[in-house]
N, C-alpha and C positions, 0 to 999 in steps of 0.2 A: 078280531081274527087276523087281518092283515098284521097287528103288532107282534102278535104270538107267531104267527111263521114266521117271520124277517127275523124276532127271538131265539125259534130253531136253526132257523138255517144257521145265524150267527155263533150258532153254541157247538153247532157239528164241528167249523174247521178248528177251532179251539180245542175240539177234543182229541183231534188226531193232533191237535202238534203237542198236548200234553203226553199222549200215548208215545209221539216220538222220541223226546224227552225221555221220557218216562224208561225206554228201550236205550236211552243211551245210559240215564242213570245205573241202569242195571248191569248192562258190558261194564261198566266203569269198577262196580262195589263188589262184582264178581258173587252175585250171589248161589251160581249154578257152578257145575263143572264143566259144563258146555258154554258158560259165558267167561269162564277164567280160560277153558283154552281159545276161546277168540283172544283176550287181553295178551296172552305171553306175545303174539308178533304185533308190535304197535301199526309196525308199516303193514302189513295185510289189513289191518281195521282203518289205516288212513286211506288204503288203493278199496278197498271194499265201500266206504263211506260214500253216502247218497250223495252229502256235497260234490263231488269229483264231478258226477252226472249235472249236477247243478249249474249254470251259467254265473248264477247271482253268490255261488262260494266265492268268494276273494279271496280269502285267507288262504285256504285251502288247495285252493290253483295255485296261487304262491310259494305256497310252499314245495310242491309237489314239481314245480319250476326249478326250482332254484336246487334241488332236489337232484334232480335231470342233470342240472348243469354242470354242479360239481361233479357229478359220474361221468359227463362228457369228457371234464377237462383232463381226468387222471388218464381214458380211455386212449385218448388223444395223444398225450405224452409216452405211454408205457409202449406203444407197437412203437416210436420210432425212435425211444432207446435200441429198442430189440432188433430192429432194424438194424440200425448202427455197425451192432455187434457182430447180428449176422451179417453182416459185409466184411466187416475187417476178417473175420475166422474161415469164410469162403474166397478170398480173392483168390485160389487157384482150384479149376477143378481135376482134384487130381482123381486117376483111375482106379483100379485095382491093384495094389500091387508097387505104388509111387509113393513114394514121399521128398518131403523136400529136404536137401541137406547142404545147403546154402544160400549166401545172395551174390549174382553175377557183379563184378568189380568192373567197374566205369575205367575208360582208360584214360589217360592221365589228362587235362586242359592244361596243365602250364609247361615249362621247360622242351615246349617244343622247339627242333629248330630247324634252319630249310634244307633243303634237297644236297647231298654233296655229305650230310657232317652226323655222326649217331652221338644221340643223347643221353643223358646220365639216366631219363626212362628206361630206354632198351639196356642200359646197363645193371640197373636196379633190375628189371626180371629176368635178365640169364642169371646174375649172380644169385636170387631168390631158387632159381632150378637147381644151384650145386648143392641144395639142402632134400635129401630124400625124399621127409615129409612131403615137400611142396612140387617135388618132380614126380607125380601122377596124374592118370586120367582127368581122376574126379576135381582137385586143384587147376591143373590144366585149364577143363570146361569154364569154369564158375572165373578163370580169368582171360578167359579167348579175346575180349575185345582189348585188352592190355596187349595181346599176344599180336592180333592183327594189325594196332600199331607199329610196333615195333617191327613188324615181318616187312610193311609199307616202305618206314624209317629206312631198312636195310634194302630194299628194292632202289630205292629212291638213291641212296649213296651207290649202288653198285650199276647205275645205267648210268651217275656224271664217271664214272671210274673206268665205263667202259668208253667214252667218249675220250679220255686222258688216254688210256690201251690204244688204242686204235693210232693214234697219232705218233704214237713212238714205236709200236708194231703195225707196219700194216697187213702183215703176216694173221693176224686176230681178225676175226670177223667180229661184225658190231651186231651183237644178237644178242634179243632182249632179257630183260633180267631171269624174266622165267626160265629161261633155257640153260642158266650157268649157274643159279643160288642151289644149295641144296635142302633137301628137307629138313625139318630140324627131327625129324621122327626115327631113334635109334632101330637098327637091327638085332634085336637082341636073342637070337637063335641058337648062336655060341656062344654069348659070354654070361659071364657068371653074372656082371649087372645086369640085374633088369628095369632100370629104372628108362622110363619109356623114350624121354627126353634128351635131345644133346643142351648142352650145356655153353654153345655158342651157335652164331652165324658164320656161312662161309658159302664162298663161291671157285670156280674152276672154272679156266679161259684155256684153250688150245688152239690149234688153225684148223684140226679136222679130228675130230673125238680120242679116244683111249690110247690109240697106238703110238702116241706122239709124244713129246716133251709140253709138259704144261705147264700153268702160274696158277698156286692157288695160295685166294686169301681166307683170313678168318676175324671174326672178333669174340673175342672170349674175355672176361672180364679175371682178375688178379695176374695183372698184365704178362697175360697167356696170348694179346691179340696179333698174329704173324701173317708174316708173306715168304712161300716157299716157291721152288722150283725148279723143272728138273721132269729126270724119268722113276716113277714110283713101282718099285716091282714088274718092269718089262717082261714081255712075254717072252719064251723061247728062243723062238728066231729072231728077237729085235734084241736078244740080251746079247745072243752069238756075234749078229753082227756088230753089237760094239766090239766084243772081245775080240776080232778078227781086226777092226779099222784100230786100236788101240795095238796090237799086236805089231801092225803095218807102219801106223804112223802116229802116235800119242802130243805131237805138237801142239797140233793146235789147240787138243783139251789142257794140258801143261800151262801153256801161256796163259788163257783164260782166268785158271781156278787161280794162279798166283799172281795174277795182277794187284798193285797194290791198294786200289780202289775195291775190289773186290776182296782183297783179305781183310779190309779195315769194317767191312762188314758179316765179314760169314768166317772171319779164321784161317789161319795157317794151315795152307794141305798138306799137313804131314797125319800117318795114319797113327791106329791108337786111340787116341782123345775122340771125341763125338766133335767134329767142325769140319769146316769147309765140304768136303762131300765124301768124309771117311768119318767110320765109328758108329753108321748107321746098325741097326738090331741086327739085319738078315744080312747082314757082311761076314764075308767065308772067312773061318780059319785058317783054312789049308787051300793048296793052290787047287783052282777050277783042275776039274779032269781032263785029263789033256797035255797040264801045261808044267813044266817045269816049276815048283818053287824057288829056284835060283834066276826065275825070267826078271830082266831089268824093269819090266814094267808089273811084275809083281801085286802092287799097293794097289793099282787100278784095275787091276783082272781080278781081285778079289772081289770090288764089289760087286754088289745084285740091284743096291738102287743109287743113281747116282741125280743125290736134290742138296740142293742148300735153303737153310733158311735164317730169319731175323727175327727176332720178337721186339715188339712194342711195350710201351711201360703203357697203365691205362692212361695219365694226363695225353701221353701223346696219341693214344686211339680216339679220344673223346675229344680233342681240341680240333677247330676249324679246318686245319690247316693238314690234317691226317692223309687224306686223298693226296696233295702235292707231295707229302714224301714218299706214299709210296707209287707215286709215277718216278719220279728219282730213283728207287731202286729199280722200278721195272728195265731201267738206261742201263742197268749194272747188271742185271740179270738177260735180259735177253738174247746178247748173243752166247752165254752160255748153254740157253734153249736151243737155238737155231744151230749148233755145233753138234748137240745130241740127238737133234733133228736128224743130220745127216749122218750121222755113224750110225741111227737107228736102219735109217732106209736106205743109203748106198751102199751097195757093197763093196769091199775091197778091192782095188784091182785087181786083175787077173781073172775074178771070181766068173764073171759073165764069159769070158774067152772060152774057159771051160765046161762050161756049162752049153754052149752053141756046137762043138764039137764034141 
């Protein structure tokens, strides 16, 4: 009796692991329809499979590992592609309504040079502005920090310049650059260009603002870069009084304009021709009202402004040495200023006598 139980017991677990078998042979040969739609997904019969639950499957674990792992490693790489891309295609978050429609231009690291002297940089972007295309807003922007140099560049030359002023007029007050450079941002309200931009730098020096004779310079590239001076369209009463001290006593302006230091740069004062301080645009025809056409002094009551100026070739705007020449002319030109100084503001003699009585 003891041999024959120990015989069952032994015969039970044999029989279920034949039956398990037995359950696998059958998924395998597909003899049902219900056992061929287990077989079509291999991987559902391998994740379904008793071994998985099993400690002692080896195989089975293994595979199902290794399985894993591959799925990890693709998982792992594909987000930080994606990543990647999404970064480079977001680096700006723009609004509603924005787009982007360039890249800002770096201004220049090399061909810089010190304080006193302008560079073939700031010469390269004014001349880049005499081209339409590139004299707008949107160009402008997208080159502000080229612009800023160069705005600095020209700061920087016009405070050693006014340091040179001061010493051979001391009639000029020494006030800083901001207060003398002008903007470079056109008016364009009346003219037919509208291009936003001038097309050079330039500053103006006088001893007390508008009503007065002043110096102004410029730099402009296709050697347009000048130093003028003088009275620019006087007012009314400051044109009269020339006309009046010119009427009285024209000497001292005579002597001046035909010095021969001064003709060898600004031209022969005869009128007609555009030089010395005749053949400007707004110069009269015909004699001022008032005056005789047959008046000896004629040539000079005609005009309305009375400037002279020089122009620069660009070697000589761009070379070192630029600032010292034109303190040299300012030696040539200043007492011409201070002469038009006072026929603006004195009056003729007599004038005051009558005016008290």
């Amino acid at each position: 009796m003891p041999a024959r139980s120990k015989g069952a017991s032994s015969g039970s677990p044999a029989k279920k692991g034949s039956t398990s078998v037995s359950n696998s042979k059958q998924k395998k040969t597909g003899k049902t329809a219900k056992e061929a739609l287990t077989i079509d997904d291999e991987s559902e019969t391998e994740y379904d499979s008793d071994a998985l639950d099993d400690d002692s499957g080896g195989e089975s674990k293994n595979k199902k590992k290794r399985k894993r792992k591959s799925e990890g490693v693709k998982k792992t790489r594909s987000p930080k592609k994606k990543k990647a891309s999404d970064t480079d295609e977001e680096d700006f978050d723009l609004q509603d309504g924005q787009e982007i429609v360039g890249v800002v231009v770096k201004a220049p690291t090399t061909g810089l040079v010190p304080a006193g002297q302008i560079s073939q940089n700031t010469f390269d972007f004014l001349t880049q502005l005499k081209d339409p295309k590139f004299n707008d807003r949107e160009w402008f922007k997208l080159h502000d920090p080229v612009y800023r140099q160069a705005e600095k560049e020209w700061k920087d030359f016009i405070e050693v310049f006014t340091d040179l002023l001061v010493e051979v007029d001391e009639q000029i007050p020494p006030l800083p650059p901001k207060d003398v450079i002008h903007r470079i941002y056109r008016d364009t309200r009346f003219s037919n260009d509208k291009t936003p931009y001038k097309q050079n730098f330039s500053a103006s020096f006088s001893r007390s603002g508008r009503k007065v004779s002043s110096l102004f310079i410029t730099f402009k590239p296709g050697n347009q870069s000048m130093i003028a001076a003088g009275a620019w369209c006087p007012g009314k009463n400051e044109l009269d009084t020339i006309r009046s001290n010119i009427q009285r006593d024209p000497s001292r302006l005579r002597q001046l304009i035909s010095d021969p230091v001064f003709v060898k740069y600004f031209g022969e004062p005869k009128p007609g021709a555009r030089r010395n301080i005749f053949g400007k645009e707004d110069e009269l025809k015909v004699a001022p009202k008032g005056i005789p056409k047959t008046h000896e002094n004629i040539d000079l009551l005609k005009c309305r402004s009375f400037t002279v100026s020089h122009q620069f070739k660009d070697t000589e705007a761009l070379s070192p040495d630029f600032k010292n020449k034109l303190s040299e002319m300012i030696t040539i030109m200043m007492p011409f200023v201070h002469c038009l100084n006072d026929m603006m503001t004195i009056p003729p003699d007599g004038e005051d006598d009558e005016d008290e009585e």
